[in-house]
PyMOL Python script that loads the backbone (N, CA, C, O; Angstrom):
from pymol import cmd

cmd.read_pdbstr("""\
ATOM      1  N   UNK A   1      17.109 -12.542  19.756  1.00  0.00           N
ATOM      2  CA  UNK A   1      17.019 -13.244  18.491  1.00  0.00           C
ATOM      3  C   UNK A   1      15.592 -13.222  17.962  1.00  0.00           C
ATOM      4  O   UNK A   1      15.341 -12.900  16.800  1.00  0.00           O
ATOM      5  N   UNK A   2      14.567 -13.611  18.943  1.00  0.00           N
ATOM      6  CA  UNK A   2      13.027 -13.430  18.337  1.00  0.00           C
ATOM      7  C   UNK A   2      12.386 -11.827  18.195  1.00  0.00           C
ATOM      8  O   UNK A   2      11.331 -11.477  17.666  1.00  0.00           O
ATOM      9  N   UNK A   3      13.534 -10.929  18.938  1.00  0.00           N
ATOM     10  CA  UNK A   3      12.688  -9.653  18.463  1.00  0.00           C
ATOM     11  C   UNK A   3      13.512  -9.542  17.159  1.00  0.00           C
ATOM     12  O   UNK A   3      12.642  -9.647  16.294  1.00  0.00           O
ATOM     13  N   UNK A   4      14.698  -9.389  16.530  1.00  0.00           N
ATOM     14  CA  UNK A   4      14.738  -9.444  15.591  1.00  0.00           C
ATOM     15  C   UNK A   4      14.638  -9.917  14.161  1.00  0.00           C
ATOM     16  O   UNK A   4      14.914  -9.328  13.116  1.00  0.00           O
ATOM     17  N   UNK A   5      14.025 -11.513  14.453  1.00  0.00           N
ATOM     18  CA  UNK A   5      13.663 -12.061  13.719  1.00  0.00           C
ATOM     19  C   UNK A   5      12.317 -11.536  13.722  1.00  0.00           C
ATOM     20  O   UNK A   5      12.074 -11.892  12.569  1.00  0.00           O
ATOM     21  N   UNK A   6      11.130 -10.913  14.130  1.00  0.00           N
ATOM     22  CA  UNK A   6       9.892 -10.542  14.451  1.00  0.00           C
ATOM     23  C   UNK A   6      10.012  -9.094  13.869  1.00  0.00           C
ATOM     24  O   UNK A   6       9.025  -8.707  13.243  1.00  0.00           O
ATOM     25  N   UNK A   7      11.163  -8.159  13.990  1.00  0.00           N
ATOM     26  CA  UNK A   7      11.385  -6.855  13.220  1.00  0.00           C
ATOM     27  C   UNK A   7      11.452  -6.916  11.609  1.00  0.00           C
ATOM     28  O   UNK A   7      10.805  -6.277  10.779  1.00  0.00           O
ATOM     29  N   UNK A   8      12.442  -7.888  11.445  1.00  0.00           N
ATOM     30  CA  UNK A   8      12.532  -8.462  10.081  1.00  0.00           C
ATOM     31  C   UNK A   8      11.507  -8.572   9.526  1.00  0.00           C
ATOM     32  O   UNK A   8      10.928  -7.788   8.774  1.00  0.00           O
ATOM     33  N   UNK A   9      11.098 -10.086  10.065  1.00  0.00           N
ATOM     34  CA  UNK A   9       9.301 -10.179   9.371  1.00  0.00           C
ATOM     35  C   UNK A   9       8.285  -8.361   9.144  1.00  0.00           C
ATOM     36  O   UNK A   9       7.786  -7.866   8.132  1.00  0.00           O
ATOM     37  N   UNK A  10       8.321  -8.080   9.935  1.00  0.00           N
ATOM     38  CA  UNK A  10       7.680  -6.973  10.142  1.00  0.00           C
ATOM     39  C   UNK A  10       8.039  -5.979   8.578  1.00  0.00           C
ATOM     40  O   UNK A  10       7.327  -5.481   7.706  1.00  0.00           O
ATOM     41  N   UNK A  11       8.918  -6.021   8.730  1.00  0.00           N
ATOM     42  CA  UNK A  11      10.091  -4.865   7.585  1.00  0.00           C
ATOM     43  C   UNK A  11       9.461  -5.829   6.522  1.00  0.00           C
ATOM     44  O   UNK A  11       8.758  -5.218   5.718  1.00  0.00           O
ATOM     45  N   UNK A  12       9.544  -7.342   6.288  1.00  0.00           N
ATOM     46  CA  UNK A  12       9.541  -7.747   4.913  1.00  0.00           C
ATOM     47  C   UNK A  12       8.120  -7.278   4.328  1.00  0.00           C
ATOM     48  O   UNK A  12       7.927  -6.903   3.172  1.00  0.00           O
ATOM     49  N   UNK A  13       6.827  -7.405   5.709  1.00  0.00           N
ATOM     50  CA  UNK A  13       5.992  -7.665   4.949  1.00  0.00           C
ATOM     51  C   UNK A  13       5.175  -6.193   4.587  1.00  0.00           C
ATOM     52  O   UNK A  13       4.222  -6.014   3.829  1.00  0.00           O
ATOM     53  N   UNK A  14       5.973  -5.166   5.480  1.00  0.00           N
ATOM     54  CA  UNK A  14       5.472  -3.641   5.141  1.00  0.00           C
ATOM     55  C   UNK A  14       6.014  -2.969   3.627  1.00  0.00           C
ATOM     56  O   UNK A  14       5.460  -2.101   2.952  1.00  0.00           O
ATOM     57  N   UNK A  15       7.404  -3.766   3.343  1.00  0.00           N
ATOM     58  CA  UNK A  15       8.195  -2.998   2.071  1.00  0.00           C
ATOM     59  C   UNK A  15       6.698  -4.208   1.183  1.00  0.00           C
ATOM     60  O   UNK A  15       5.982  -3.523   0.452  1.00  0.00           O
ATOM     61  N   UNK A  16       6.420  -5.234   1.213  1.00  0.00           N
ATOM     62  CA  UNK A  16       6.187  -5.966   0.137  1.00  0.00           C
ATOM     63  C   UNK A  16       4.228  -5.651   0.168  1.00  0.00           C
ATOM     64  O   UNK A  16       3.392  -5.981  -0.672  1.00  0.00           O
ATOM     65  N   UNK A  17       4.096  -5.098   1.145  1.00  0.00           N
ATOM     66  CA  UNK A  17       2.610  -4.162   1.375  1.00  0.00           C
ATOM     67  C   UNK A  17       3.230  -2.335   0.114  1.00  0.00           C
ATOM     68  O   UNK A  17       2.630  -1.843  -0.841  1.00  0.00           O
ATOM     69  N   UNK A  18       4.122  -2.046   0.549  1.00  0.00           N
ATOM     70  CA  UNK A  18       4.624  -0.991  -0.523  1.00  0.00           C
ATOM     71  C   UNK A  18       4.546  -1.058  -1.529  1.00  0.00           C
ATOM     72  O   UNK A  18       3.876  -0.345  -2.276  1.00  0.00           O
ATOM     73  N   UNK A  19       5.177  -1.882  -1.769  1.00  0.00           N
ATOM     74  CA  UNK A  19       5.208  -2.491  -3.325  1.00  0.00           C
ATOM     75  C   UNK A  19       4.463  -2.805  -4.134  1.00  0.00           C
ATOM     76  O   UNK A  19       4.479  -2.489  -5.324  1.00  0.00           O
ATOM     77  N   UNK A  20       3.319  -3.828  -3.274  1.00  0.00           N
ATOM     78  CA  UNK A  20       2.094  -4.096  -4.031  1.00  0.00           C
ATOM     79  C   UNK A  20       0.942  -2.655  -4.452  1.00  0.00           C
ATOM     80  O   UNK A  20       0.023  -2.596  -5.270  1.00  0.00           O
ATOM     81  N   UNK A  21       1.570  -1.479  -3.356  1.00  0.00           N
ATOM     82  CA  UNK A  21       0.436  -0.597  -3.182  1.00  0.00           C
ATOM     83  C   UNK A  21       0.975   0.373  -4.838  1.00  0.00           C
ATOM     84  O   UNK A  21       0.236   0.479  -5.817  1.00  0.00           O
ATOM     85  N   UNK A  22       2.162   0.862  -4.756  1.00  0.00           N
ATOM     86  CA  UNK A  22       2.833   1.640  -5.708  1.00  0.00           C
ATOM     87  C   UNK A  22       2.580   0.089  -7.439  1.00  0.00           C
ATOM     88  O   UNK A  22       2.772   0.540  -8.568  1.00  0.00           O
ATOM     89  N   UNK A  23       2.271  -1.149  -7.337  1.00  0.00           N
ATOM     90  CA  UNK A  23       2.421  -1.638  -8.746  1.00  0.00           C
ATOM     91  C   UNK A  23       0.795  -1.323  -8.884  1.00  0.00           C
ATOM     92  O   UNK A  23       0.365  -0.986  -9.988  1.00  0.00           O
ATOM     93  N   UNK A  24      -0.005  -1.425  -7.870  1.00  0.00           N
ATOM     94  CA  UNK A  24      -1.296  -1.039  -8.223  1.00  0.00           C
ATOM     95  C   UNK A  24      -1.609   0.901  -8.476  1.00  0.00           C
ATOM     96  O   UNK A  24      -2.585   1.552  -8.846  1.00  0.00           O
ATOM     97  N   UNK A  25      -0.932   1.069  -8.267  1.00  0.00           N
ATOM     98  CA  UNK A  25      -0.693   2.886  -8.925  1.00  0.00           C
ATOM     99  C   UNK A  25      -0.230   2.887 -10.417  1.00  0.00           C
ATOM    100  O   UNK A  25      -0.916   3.286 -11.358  1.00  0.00           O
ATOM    101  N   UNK A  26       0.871   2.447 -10.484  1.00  0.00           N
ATOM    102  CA  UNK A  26       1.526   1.682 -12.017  1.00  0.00           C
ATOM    103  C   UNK A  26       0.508   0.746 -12.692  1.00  0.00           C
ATOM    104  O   UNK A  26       0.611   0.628 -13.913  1.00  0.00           O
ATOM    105  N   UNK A  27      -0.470   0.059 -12.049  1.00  0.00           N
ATOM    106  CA  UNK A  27      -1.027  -0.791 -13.211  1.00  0.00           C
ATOM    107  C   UNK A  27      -2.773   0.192 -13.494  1.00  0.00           C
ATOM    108  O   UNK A  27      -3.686  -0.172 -14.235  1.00  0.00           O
ATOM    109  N   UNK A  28      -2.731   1.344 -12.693  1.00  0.00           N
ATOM    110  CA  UNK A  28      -3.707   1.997 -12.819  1.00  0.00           C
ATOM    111  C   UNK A  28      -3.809   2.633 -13.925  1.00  0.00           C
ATOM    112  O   UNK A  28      -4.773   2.851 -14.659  1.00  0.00           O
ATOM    113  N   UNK A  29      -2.483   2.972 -13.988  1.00  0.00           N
ATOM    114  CA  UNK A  29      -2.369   4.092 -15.661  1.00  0.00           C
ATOM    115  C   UNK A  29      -2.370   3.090 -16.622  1.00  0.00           C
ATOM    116  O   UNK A  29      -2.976   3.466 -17.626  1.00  0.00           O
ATOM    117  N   UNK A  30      -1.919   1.934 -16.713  1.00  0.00           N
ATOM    118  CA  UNK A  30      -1.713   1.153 -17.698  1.00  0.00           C
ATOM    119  C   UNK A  30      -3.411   0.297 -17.806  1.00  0.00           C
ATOM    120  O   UNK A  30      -4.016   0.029 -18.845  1.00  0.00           O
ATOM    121  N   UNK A  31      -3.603   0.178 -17.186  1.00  0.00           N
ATOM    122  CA  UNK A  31      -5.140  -0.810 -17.388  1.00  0.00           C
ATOM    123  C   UNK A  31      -5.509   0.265 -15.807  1.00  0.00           C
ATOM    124  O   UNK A  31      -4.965   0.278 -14.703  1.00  0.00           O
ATOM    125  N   UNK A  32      -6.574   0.999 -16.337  1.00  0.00           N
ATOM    126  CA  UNK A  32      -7.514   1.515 -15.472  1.00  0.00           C
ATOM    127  C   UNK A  32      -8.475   1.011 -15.108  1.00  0.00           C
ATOM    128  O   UNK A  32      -8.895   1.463 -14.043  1.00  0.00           O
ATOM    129  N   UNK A  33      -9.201   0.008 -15.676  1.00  0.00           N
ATOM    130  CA  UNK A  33     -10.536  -0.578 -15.476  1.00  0.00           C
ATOM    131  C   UNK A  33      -9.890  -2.029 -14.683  1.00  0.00           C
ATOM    132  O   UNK A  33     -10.797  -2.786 -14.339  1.00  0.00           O
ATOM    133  N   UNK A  34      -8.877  -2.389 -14.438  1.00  0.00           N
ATOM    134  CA  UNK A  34      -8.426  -3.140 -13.644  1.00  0.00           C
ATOM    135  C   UNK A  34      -9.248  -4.649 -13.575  1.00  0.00           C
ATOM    136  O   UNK A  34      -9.713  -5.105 -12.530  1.00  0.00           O
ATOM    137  N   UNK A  35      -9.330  -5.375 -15.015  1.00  0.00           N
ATOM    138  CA  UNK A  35      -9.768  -6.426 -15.237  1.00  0.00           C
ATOM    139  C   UNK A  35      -9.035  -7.835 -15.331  1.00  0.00           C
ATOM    140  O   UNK A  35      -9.500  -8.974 -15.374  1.00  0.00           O
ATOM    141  N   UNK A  36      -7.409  -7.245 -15.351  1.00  0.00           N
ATOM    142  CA  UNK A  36      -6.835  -8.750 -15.035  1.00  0.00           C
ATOM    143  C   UNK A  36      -7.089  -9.395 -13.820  1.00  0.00           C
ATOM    144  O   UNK A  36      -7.876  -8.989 -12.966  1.00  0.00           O
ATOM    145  N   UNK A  37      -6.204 -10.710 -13.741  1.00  0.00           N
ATOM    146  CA  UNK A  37      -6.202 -11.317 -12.453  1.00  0.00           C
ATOM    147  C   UNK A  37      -5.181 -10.966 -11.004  1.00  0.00           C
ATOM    148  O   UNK A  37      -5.191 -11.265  -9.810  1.00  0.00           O
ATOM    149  N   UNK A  38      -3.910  -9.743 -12.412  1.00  0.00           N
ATOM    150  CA  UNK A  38      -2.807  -9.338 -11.383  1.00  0.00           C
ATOM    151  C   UNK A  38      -3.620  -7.828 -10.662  1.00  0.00           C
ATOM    152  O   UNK A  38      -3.466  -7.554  -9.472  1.00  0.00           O
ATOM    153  N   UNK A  39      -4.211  -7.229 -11.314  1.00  0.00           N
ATOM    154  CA  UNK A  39      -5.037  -6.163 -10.508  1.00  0.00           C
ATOM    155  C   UNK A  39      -5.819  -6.344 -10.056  1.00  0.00           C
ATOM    156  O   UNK A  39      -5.982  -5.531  -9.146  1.00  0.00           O
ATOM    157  N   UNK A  40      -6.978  -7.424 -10.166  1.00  0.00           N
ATOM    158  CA  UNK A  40      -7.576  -8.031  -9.115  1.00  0.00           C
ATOM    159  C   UNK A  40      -6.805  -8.185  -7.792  1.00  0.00           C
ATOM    160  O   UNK A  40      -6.950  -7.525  -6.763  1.00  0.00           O
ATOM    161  N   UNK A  41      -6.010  -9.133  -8.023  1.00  0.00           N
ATOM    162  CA  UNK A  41      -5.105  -9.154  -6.734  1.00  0.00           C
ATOM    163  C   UNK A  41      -4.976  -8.121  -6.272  1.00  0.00           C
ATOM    164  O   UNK A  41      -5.763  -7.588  -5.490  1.00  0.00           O
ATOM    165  N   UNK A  42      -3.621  -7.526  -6.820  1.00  0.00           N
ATOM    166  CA  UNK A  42      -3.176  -6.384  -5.819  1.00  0.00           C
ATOM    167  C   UNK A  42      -4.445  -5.068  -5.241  1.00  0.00           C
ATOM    168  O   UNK A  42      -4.163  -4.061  -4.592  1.00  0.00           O
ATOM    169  N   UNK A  43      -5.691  -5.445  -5.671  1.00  0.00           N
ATOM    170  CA  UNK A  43      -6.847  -4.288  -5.238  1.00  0.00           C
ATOM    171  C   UNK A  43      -7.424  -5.306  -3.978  1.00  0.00           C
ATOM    172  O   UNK A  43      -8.078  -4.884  -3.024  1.00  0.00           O
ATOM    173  N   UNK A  44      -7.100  -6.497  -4.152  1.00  0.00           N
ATOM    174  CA  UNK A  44      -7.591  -7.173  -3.168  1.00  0.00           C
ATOM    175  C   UNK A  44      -6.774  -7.377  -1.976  1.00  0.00           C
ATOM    176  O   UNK A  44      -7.148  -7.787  -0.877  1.00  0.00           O
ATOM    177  N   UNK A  45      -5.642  -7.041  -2.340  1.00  0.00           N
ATOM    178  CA  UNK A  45      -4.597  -7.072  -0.697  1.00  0.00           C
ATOM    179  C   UNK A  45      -4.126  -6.068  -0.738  1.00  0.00           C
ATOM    180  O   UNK A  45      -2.949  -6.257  -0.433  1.00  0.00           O
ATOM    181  N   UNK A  46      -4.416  -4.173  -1.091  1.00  0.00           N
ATOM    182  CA  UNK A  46      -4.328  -3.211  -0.740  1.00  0.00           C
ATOM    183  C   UNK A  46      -5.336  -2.497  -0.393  1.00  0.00           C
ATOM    184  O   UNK A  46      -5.244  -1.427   0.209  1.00  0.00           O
ATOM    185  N   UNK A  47      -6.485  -3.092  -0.784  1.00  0.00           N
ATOM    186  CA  UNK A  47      -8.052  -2.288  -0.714  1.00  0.00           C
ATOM    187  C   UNK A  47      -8.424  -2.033   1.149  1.00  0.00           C
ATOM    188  O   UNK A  47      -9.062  -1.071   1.577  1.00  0.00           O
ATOM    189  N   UNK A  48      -7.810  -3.211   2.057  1.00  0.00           N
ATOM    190  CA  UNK A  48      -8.075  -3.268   2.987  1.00  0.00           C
ATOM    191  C   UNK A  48      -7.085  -1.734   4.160  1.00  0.00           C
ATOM    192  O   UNK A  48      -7.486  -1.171   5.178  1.00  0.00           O
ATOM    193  N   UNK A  49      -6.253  -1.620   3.664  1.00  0.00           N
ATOM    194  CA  UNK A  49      -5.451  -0.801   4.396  1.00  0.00           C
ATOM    195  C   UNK A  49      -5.325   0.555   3.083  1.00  0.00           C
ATOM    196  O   UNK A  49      -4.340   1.288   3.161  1.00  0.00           O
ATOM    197  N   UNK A  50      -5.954   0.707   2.383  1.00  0.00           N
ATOM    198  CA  UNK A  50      -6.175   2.154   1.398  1.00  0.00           C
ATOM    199  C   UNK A  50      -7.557   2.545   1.804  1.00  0.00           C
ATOM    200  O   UNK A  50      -7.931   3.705   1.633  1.00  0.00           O
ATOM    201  N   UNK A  51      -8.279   1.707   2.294  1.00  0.00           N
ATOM    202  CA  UNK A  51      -9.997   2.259   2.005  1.00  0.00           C
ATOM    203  C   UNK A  51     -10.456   3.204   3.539  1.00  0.00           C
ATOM    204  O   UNK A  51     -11.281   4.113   3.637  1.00  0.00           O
ATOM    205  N   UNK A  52      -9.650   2.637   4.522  1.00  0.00           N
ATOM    206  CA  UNK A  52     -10.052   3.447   6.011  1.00  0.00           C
ATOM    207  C   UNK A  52      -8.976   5.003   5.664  1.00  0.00           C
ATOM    208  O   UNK A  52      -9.606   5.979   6.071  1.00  0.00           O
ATOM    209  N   UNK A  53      -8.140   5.262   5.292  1.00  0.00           N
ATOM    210  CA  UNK A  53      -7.403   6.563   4.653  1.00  0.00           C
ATOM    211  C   UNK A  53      -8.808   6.909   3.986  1.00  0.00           C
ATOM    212  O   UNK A  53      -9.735   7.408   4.625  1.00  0.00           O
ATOM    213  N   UNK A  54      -8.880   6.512   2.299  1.00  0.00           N
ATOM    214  CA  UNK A  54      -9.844   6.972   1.749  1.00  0.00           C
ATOM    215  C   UNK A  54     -11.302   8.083   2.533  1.00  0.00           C
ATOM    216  O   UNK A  54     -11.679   9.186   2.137  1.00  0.00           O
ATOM    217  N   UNK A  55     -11.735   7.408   3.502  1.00  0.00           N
ATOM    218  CA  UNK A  55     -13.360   7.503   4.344  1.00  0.00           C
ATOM    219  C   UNK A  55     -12.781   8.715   4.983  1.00  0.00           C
ATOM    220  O   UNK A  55     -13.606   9.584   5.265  1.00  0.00           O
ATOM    221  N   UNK A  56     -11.381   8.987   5.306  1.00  0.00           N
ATOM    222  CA  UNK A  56     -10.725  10.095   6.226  1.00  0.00           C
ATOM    223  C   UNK A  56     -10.501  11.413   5.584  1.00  0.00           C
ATOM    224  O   UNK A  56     -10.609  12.482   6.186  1.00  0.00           O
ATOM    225  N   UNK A  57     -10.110  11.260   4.044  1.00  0.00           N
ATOM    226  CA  UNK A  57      -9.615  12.381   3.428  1.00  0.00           C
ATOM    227  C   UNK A  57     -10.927  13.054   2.356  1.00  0.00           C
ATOM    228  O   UNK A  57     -11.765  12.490   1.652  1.00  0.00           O
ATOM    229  N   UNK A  58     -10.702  14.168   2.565  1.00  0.00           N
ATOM    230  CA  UNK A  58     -12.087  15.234   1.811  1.00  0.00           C
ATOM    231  C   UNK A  58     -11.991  14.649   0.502  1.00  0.00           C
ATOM    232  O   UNK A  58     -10.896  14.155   0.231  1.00  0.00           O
ATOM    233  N   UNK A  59     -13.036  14.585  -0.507  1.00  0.00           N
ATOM    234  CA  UNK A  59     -13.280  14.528  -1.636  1.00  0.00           C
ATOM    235  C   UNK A  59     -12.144  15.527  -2.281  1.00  0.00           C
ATOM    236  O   UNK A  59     -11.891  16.706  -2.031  1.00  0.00           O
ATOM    237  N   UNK A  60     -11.537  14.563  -3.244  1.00  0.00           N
ATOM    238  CA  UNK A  60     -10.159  15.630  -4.180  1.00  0.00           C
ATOM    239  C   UNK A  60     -10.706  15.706  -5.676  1.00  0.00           C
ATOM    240  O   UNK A  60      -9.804  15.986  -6.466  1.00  0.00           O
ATOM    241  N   UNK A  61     -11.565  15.583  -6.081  1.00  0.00           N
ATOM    242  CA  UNK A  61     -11.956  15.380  -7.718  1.00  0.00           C
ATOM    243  C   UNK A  61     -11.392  13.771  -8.334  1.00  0.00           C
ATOM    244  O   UNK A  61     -11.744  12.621  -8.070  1.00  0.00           O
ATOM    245  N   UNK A  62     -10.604  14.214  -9.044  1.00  0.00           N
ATOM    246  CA  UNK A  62     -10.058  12.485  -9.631  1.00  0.00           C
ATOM    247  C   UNK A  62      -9.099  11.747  -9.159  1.00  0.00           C
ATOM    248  O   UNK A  62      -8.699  10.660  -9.576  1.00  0.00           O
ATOM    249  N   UNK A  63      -8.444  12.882  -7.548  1.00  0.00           N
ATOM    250  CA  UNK A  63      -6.920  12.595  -7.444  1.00  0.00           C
ATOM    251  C   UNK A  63      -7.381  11.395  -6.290  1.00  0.00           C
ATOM    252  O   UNK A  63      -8.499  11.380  -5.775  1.00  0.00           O
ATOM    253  N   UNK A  64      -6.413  10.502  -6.022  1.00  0.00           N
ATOM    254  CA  UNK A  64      -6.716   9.661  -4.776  1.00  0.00           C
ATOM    255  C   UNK A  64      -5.375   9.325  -4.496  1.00  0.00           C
ATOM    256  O   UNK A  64      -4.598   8.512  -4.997  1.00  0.00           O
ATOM    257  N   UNK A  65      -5.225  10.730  -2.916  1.00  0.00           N
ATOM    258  CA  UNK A  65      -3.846  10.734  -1.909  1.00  0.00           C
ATOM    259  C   UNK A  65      -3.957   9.839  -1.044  1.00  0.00           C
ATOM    260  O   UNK A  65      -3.276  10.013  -0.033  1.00  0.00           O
ATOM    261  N   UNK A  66      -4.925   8.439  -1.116  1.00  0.00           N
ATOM    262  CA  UNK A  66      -4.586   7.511   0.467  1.00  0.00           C
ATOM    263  C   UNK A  66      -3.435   6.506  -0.276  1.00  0.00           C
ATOM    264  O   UNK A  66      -2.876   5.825   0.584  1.00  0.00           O
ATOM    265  N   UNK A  67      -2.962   6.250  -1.571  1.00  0.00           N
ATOM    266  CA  UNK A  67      -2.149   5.616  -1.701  1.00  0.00           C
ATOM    267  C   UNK A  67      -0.734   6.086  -1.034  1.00  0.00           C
ATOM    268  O   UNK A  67       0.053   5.442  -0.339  1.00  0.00           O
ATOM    269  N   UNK A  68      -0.680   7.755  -1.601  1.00  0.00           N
ATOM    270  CA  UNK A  68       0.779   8.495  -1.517  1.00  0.00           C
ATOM    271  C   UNK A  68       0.720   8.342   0.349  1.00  0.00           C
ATOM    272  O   UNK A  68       1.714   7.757   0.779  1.00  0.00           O
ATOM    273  N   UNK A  69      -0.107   8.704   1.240  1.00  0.00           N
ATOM    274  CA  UNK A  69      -0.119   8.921   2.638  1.00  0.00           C
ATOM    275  C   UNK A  69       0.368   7.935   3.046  1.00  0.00           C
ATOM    276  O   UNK A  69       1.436   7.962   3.657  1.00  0.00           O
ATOM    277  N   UNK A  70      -0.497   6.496   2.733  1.00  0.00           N
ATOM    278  CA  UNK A  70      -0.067   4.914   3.220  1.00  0.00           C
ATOM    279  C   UNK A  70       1.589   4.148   2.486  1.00  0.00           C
ATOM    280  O   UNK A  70       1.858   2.947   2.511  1.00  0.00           O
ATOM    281  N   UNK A  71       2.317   5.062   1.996  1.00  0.00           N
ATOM    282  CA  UNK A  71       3.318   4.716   1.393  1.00  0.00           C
ATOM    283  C   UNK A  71       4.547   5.626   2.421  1.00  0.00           C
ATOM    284  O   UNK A  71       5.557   5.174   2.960  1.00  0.00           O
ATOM    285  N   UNK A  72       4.024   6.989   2.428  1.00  0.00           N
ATOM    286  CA  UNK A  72       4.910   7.532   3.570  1.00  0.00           C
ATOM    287  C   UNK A  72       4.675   6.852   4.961  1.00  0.00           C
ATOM    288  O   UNK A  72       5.626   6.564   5.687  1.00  0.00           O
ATOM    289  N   UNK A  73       3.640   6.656   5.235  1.00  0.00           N
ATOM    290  CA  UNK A  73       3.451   6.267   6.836  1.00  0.00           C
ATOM    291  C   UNK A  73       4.025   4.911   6.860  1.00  0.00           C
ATOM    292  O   UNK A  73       4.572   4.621   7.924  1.00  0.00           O
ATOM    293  N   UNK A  74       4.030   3.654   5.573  1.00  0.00           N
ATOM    294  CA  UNK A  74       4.781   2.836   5.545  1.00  0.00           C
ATOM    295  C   UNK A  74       6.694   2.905   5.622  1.00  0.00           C
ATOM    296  O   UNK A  74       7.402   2.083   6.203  1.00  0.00           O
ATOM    297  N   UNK A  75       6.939   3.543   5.223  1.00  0.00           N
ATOM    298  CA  UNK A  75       8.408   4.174   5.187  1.00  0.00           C
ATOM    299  C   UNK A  75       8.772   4.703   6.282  1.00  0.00           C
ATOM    300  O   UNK A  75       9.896   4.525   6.750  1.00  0.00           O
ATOM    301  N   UNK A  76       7.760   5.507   6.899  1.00  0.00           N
ATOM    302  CA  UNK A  76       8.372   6.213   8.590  1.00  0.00           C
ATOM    303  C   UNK A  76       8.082   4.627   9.425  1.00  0.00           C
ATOM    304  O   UNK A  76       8.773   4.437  10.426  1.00  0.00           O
ATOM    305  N   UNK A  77       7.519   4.003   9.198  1.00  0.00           N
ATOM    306  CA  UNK A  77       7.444   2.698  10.056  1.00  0.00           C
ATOM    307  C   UNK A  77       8.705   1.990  10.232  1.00  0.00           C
ATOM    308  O   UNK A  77       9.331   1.814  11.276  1.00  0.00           O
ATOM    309  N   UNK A  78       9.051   1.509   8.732  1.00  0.00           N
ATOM    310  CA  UNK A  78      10.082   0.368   7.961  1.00  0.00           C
ATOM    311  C   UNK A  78      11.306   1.171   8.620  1.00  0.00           C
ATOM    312  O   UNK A  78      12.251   0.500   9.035  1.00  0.00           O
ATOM    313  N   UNK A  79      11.351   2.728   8.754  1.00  0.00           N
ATOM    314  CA  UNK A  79      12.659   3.344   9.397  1.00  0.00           C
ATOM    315  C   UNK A  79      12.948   3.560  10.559  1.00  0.00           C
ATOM    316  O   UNK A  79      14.053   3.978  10.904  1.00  0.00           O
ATOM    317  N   UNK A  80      11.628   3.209  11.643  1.00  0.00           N
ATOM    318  CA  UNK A  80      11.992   3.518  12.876  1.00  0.00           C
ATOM    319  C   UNK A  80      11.827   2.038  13.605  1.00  0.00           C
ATOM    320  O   UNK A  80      11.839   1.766  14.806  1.00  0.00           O
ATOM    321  N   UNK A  81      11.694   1.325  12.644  1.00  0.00           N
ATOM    322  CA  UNK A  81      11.977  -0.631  13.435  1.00  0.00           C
ATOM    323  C   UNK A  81      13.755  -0.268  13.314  1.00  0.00           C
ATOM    324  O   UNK A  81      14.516   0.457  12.673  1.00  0.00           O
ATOM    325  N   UNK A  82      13.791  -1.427  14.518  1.00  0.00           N
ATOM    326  CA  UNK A  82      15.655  -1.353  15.184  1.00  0.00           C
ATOM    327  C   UNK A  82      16.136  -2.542  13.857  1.00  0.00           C
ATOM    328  O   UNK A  82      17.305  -2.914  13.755  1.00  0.00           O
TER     329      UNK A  82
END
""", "prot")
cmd.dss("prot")
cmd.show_as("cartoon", "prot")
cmd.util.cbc("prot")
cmd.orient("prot")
C-alpha cells in the first residue's frame, strides 16, 4: 500500500514537473522576456532541473534541447514506475 501510494506521488509530481516545463516552452513564444508572475514561477521551479542538462549540452545557436531531453527522460520515468 505505501509503495504504491509513494509511486503515485512520484507519477503526480513528475507529469506536473512536465507540465510546468512544456507551459514554460508555450509561454516562451508568447511573452519571451518572461516578465509576468506566471513565468516567473514556472522559470523558478523548472530552472533547477533544466540548468544541469543545459551546462551538459554543446552550444546550439538559439535552440535550447534541455527542455525536449528533460521531458523524454521524464516520460521514460512516469512509464517504467509499477
Amino acid at each position: 500500500m505505501a509503495a504504491a501510494f509513494a509511486a503515485n506521488f512520484l507519477r503526480f509530481v513528475l507529469v506536473a514537473l512536465e507540465l510546468a516545463i512544456i507551459g514554460r516552452i508555450l509561454l516562451s513564444w508568447v511573452e519571451p522576456r518572461g516578465r509576468s508572475s506566471v513565468a516567473q514561477f514556472l522559470v523558478t521551479l523548472t530552472e533547477p532541473v533544466l540548468a544541469p542538462v543545459r551546462r551538459v549540452l554543446p552550444a546550439t545557436g538559439g535552440l535550447d534541447f534541455a527542455p525536449f531531453i528533460i521531458v523524454i527522460l521524464i516520460g521514460t520515468i512516469v512509464r517504467m514506475l509499477p
